[in-house]
VOTI-518348 format. One record per residue (C-alpha): x, y, z. Coordinates in pm, whole numbers, padded with zeros to 5 digits, always signed. Layout:
BEGIN
XYZ
...
REM end
This chain:
BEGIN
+04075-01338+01544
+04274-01032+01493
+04308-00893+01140
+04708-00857+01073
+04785-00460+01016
+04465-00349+01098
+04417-00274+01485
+04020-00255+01523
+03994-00482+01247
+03830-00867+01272
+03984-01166+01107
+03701-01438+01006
+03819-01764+00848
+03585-02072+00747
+03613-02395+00609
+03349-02665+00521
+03386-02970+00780
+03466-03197+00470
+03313-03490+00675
+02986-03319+00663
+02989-03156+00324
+03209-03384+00140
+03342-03246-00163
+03264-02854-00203
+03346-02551-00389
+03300-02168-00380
+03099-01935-00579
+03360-01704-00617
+03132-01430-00770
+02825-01500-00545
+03067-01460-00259
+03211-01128-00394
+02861-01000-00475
+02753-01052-00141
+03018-00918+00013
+03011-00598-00203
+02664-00531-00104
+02726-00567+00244
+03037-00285+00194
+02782-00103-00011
+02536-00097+00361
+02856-00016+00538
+03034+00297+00401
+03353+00320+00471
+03390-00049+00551
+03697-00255+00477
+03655-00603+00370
+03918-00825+00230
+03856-01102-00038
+04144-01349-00142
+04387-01012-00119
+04116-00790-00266
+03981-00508-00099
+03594-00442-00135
+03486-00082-00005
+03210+00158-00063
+03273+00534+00060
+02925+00651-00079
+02696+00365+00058
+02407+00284-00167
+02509+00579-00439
+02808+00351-00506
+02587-00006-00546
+02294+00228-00775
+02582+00320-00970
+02751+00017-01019
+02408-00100-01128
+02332+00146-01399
+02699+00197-01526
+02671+00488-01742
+02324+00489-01843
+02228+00700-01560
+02030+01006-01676
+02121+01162-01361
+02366+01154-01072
+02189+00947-00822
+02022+01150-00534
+02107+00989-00224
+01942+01033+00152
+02117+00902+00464
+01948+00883+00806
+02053+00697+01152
+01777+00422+01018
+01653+00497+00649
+01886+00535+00375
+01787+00528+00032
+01930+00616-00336
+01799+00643-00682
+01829+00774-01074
+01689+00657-01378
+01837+00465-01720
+01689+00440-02029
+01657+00096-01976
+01253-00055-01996
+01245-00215-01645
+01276-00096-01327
+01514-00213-01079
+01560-00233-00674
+01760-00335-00347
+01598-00382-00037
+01742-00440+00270
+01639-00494+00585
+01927-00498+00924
+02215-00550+00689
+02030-00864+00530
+01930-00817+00163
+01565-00940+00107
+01516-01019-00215
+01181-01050-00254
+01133-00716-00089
+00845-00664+00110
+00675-00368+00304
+00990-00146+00284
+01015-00188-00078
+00666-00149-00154
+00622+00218+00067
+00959+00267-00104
+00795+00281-00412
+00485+00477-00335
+00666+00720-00138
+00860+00793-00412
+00566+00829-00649
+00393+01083-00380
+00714+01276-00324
+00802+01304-00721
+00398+01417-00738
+00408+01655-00469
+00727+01830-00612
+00578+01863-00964
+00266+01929-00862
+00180+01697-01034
-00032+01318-01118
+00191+01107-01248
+00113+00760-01315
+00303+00507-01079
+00452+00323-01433
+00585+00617-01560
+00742+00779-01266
+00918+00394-01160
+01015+00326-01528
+01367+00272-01632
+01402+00330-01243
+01734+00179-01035
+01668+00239-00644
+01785+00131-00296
+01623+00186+00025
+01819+00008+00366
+01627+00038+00706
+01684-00029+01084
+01441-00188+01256
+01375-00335+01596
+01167-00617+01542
+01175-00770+01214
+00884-01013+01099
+00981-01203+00802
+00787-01411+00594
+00974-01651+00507
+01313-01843+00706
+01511-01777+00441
+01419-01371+00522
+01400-01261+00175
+01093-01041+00244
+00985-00822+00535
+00651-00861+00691
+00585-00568+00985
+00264-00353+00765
+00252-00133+01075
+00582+00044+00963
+00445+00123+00628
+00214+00435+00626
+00482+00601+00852
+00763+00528+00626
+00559+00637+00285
+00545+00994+00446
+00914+00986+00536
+01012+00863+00176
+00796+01154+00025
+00918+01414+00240
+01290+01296+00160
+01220+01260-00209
+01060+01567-00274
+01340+01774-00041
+01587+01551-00263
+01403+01736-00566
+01420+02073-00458
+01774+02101-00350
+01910+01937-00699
+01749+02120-00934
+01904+01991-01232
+01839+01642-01127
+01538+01725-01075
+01466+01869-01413
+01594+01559-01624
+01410+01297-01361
+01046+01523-01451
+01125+01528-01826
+01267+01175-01843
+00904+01107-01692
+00681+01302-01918
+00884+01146-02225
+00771+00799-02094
+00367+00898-02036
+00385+01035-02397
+00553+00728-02510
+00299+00488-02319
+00000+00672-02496
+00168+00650-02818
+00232+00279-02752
-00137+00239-02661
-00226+00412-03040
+00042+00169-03202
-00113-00129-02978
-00510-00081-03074
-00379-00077-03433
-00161-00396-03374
-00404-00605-03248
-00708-00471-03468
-00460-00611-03728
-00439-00878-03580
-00780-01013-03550
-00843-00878-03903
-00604-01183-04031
-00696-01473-03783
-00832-01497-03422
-00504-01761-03373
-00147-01694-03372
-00047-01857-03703
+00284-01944-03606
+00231-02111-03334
+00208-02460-03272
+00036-02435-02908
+00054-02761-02664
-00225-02829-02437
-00070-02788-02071
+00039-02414-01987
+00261-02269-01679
+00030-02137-01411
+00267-02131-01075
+00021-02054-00838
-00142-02424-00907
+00207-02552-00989
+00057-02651-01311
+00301-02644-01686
+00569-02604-01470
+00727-02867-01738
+00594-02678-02045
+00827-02536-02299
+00810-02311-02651
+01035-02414-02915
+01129-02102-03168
+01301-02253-03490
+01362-02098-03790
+01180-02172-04093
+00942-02432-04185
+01129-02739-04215
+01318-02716-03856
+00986-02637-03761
+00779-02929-03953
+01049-03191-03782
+00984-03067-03407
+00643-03000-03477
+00570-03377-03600
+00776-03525-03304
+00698-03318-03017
+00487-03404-02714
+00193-03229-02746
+00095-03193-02392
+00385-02989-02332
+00559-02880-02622
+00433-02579-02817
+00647-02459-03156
+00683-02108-03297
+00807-02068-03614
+00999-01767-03770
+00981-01645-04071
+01328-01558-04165
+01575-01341-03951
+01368-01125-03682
+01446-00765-03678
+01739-00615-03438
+01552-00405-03223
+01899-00301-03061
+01843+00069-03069
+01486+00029-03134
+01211+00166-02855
+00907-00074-02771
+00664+00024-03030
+00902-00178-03238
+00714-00504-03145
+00388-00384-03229
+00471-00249-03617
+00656-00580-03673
+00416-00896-03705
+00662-01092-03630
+00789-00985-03336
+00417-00887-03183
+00310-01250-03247
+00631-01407-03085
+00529-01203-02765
+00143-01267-02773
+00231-01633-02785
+00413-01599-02492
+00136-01388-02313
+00432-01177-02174
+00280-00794-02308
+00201-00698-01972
+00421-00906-01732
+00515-01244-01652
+00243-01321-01458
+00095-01460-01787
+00381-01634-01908
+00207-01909-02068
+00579-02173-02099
+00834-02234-01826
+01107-02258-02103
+01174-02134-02392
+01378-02282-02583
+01583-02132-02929
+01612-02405-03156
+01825-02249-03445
+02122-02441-03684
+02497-02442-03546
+02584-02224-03871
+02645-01910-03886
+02298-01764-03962
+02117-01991-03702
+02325-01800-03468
+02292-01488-03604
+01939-01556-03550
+01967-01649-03212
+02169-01333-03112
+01900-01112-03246
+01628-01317-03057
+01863-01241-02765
+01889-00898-02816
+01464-00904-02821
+01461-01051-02455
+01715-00898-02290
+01559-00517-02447
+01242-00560-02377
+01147-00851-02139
+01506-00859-01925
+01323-01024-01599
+01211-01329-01855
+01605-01406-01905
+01705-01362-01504
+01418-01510-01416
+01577-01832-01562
+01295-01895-01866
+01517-01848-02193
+01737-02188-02292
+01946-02251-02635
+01838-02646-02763
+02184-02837-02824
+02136-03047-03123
+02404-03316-03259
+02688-03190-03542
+02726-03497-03631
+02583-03871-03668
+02856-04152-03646
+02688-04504-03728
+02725-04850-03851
+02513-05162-03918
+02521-05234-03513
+02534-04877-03358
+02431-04515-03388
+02566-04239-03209
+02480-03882-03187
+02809-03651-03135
+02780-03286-03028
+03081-03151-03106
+03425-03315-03302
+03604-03406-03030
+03297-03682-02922
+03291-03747-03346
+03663-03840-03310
+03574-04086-03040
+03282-04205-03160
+03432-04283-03511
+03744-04441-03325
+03524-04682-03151
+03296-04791-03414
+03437-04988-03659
+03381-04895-04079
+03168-04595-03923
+02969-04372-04152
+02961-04032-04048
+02711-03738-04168
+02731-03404-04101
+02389-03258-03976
+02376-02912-04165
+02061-02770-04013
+01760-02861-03799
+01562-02957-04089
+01802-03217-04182
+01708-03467-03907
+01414-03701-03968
+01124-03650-03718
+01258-04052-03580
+01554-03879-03445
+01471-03545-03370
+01210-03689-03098
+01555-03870-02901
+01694-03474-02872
+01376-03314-02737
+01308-03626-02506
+01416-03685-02202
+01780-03631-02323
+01690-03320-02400
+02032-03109-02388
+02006-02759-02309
+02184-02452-02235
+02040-02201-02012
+02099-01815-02135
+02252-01658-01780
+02393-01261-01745
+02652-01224-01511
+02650-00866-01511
+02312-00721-01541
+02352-00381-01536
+02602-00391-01808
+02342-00577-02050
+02294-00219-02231
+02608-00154-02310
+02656-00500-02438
+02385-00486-02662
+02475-00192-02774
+02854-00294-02848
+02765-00663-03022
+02426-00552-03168
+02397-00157-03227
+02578+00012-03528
+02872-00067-03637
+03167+00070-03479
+03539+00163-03493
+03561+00028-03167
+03389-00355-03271
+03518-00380-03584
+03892-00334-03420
+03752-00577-03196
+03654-00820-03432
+04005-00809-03605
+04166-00862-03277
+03947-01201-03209
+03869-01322-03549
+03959-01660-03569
+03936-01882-03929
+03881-02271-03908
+04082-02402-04207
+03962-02751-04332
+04242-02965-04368
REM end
């Protein structure tokens, strides 16, 4: 229909036939983000959400820089063409990131665009420094978008995620490193940070590959195994849809550790064990990992150095205590993943292990409460209960700790909203201490009085 107080403007309004999809709800902020990258593909572009206006005047400059926030190193360069329209900077981030989009549709898996995206880039970055830069080190700490036209779409999938036509991609590599390297050349000083941002991550990598020969000669000095792992037999290997129910338990210390460990299934339940806090790696760069044992070990037992093509579990799972240095441990093994293996935690892998407070029992019954609302209950409902308060992991016999990594397993999987604000989270909760989080802290702090 029409759209009220906008003349060229289209009003579209759907609801769920309730008959068909019975009771139903809305992803508010799957909706939104959809919506925003479609603005984002549509400069200029009005689109009204629940009374809120999404709009984009600077196409894909606006969704690269909504991505990076303020860790760009650069303003993002930006190329717009009838059918080709691309943007890019850099972060100090570890990973790269991209949007592809093919026709307005965003194909998340990429595809044949993406992939000439990226080597186009490479040769155009080359050709403008005259240059041979490695493919890593040019695309690290990258955030890029590339949208295309095209008149005949192949797909390889229904769902349309990623884009199939190889004939367009030799043409569209030269295009890419034509535009790229004319990008270069008429923004100088963009052009200068992107070249030394570059060379500071090739003289990193061969550092890294010093600190790693020494790391693993270490390594194999002490022991051939991993000796804080407790490994299971079955491992994740996707391709054969093999593991896929595998899982990695990290507790802390070795009595959490000696009650999963004696309890577990075997088949599919490995255990690492930490020794004490892990370090906060924060503000740390990667060579962190491999001049702290314990840290190097966690990730060889995960098989993740490389990528996660060799992720060995499908979960893995933080077991730490509910007190206050169990998650204090936890946060810091959070602020590992999400600084140096961020795809692991979208991806879906990383899960906290929800263990019972409290055990409420009598001579007939036993019940397992996870918080003290279901202790209330619990202790309401059985008569002369006894009720114990579980202090840490290690307090739970092996008998009952196999009924909470069972089949009633309860856990919580670790989800980011907002990805490209996961920097400037870690560094607000985990980096040095502020002004800013220690007002912050006084303005939240909250004190549970016993009574």
């Amino acid at each position: 229909g029409k759209c009220p107080g906008v003349p060229n403007g289209t009003l579209i309004e759907f609801e769920p036939d309730p008959d068909i999809f019975g009771s139903f709800s809305y992803l508010d902020d799957l909706v939104q983000r959809r919506l925003r990258l479609y603005a984002c593909l549509h400069a200029g572009l009005v689109l009204v959400l629940n009374g809120t206006d999404i709009v984009s005047e600077n196409g894909l400059t606006d969704l690269v820089l909504e991505e990076v926030g303020d860790e760009a190193v650069y303003t993002p360069l930006h190329h717009r063409a009838a059918n080709l329209e691309i943007a890019f900077t850099h972060t100090q981030r570890f990973n790269e990131t991209f949007f592809s989009f093919v026709n307005g549709q965003f194909t998340g898996d990429g595809g044949t665009h993406l992939s000439a995206f990226r080597e186009g880039f490479l040769k155009g970055v080359n050709e403008f420094a005259k240059a041979r830069f490695d493919g890593d080190d040019v695309r690290e700490s990258m955030v890029g978008a590339i949208a295309i036209r095209l008149k005949d779409p192949v797909f390889e999938s229904q769902t349309k995620n990623k884009l199939g036509n190889t004939e367009i991609r030799s043409d569209l590599v030269a295009q890419i490193r034509d535009i790229v390297a004319d990008l270069l050349h008429r923004n100088p000083d963009a052009a200068e940070v992107l070249v030394k941002k570059i060379e500071e991550t090739r003289n990193l990598r061969k550092e890294l590959q010093t600190v790693k020969k020494l790391a693993r000669e270490r390594s194999k000095a002490v022991s051939i195994r991993i000796p804080q792992l407790k490994d299971c037999k079955s491992h994740l290997d996707p391709r054969r849809k093999r593991g896929l129910d595998s899982m990695l338990f990290i507790t802390e210390g070795l009595s959490a550790a000696g009650s999963i460990t004696s309890c577990r299934n075997v088949m599919t339940q490995g255990v690492f064990t930490l020794r004490g806090k892990p370090l906060n790696v924060a503000e740390l760069n990667r060579d962190a990992i491999y001049t702290n044992e314990e840290l190097y070990n966690l990730m060889r037992a995960l098989n993740i150095e490389e990528s996660l093509a060799g992720l060995r579990f499908q979960k893995i799972i933080m077991a730490t205590d509910a007190d206050v240095d169990g998650l204090h441990i936890r946060n810091l093994l959070l602020t590992f993943f999400l600084r140096f293996f961020e795809p692991l935690v979208l991806a879906g892998h990383l899960y906290i292990l929800e263990t019972p407070l409290f055990r409420v029992r009598n001579k007939k019954e036993t019940r397992y409460c996870y918080s003290e609302a279901e202790r209330d209950a619990a202790t309401a409902a059985l008569r002369g209960p006894e009720v114990t308060r579980f202090k840490g992991l290690g307090e739970i016999s092996p008998g009952e700790f196999k009924h909470f990594i069972g089949p009633q397993m309860r856990l919580t999987p670790v989800e980011v909203a907002f990805e490209h604000k996961i920097p400037t989270l870690l560094r607000f909760y985990m980096g040095r201490n502020t002004p800013e989080r220690r007002q912050f802290i006084m303005e939240h702090l909250r004190i549970e009085a016993e009574a």
